[in-house]
N, C-alpha and C positions, 0 to 999 in steps of 0.2 A: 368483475362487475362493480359497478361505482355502488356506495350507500347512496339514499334518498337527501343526507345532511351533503353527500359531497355534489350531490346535482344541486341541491340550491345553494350552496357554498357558489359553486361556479357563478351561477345563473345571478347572485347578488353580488360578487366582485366582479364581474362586467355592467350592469345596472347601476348599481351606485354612483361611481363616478360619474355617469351619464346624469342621474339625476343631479347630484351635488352640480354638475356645469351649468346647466340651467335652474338653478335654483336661488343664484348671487349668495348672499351670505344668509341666509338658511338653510342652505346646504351643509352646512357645518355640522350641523341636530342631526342629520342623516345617519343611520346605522340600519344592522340587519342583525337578526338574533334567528338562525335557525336551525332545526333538530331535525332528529331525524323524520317526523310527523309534519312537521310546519316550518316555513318560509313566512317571516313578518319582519318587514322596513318602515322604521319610524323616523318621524322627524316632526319637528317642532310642529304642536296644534296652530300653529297661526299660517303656514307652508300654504293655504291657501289662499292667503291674500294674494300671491304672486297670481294667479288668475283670475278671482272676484274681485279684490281691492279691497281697500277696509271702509267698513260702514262707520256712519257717527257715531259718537260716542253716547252710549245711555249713558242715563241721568244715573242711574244704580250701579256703574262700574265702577272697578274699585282700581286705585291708582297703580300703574306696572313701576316696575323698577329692573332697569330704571325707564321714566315717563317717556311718552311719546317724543315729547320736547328736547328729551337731555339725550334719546336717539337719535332725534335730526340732526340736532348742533354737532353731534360727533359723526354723523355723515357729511355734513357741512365741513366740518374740518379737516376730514379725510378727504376728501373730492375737491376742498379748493375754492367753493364755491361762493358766490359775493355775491350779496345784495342790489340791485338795479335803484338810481337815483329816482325819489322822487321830482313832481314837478317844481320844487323848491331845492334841490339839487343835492337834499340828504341821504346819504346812502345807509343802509340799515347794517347796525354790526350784526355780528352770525348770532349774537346770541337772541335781535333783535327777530331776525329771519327766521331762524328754527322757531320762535315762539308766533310767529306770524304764520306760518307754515302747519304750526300743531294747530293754532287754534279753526283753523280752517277745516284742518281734516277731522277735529274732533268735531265740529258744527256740519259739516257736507260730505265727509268719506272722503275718500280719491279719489280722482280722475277717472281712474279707472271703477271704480266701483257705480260712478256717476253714471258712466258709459255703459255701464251692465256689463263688466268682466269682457275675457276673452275665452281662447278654446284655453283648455287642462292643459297647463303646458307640459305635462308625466304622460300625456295622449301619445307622440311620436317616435317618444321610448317605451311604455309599456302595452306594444302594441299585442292586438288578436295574435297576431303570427308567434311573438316572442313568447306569448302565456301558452299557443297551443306547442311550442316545442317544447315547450316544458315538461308539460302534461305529458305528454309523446314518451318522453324519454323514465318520466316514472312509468308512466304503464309497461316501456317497453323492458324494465329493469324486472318487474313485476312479470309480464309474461314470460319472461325467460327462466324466471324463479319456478315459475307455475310448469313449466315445460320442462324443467330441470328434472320437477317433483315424477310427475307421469314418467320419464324417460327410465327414472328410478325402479 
């Protein structure tokens, strides 16, 4: 009969990678730490931007590191991504872009945040069904211990 650490053992090396795939590169922060009592997957506190977006920036925040700005520029560099000419036919360099880009989202959020978010995107992988076989299977570890005991 399995431990309760090797039921959630299982149950988070098939979850995670699920999470990590839709998660783009905050999926990385993803991990699971559990025992024989508890089952807990963390991952970076900002993981919910992927489905509310990120709001403006308070006045009272204090600067990340590294910034918003020096995030985009290195998503801009990795992705390939160029600047669209203005009506004067200037094309903006990336470092031009990502500062145009941060200042936007520090002053209005995202796109997405603007739109009011979407569903949880962890909703199609951590569904009712999956939590209640879970449960399922501690209890059923558990009455068979209990049944074990009486049989004694």
């Amino acid at each position: 009969m399995s431990t309760n650490k090797e039921i959630f053992d299982q149950f988070t090396n098939t979850i995670i990678p699920e999470l990590k795939k839709v998660s783009g590169s905050l999926g990385s922060t993803m991990y699971a730490e559990n025992t024989e009592n508890s089952l807990t997957i963390y991952a970076s506190p900002f993981i919910s931007v992927l489905w509310k977006g990120r709001k403006p920036t308070s006045s009272s925040a204090k600067t990340g590191s590294p910034t918003l700005q020096e995030a985009i520029l290195s998503w801009i560099k990795k992705k390939g991504i160029s600047g669209k000419a203005n009506a004067h036919g200037n094309v903006p360099t990336s470092e031009q872009l990502s500062w145009m880009m941060s200042k936007s989202i520090h002053l209005n959020g995202t796109k997405l945040y603007q739109q009011g978010g979407k569903q949880n995107i962890f909703e199609p992988i951590l569904t009712d069904n999956r939590i209640d076989n879970l449960v399922n299977l501690i209890g059923q570890r558990y009455y068979v211990q209990i049944t074990n005991i009486v049989k004694q």
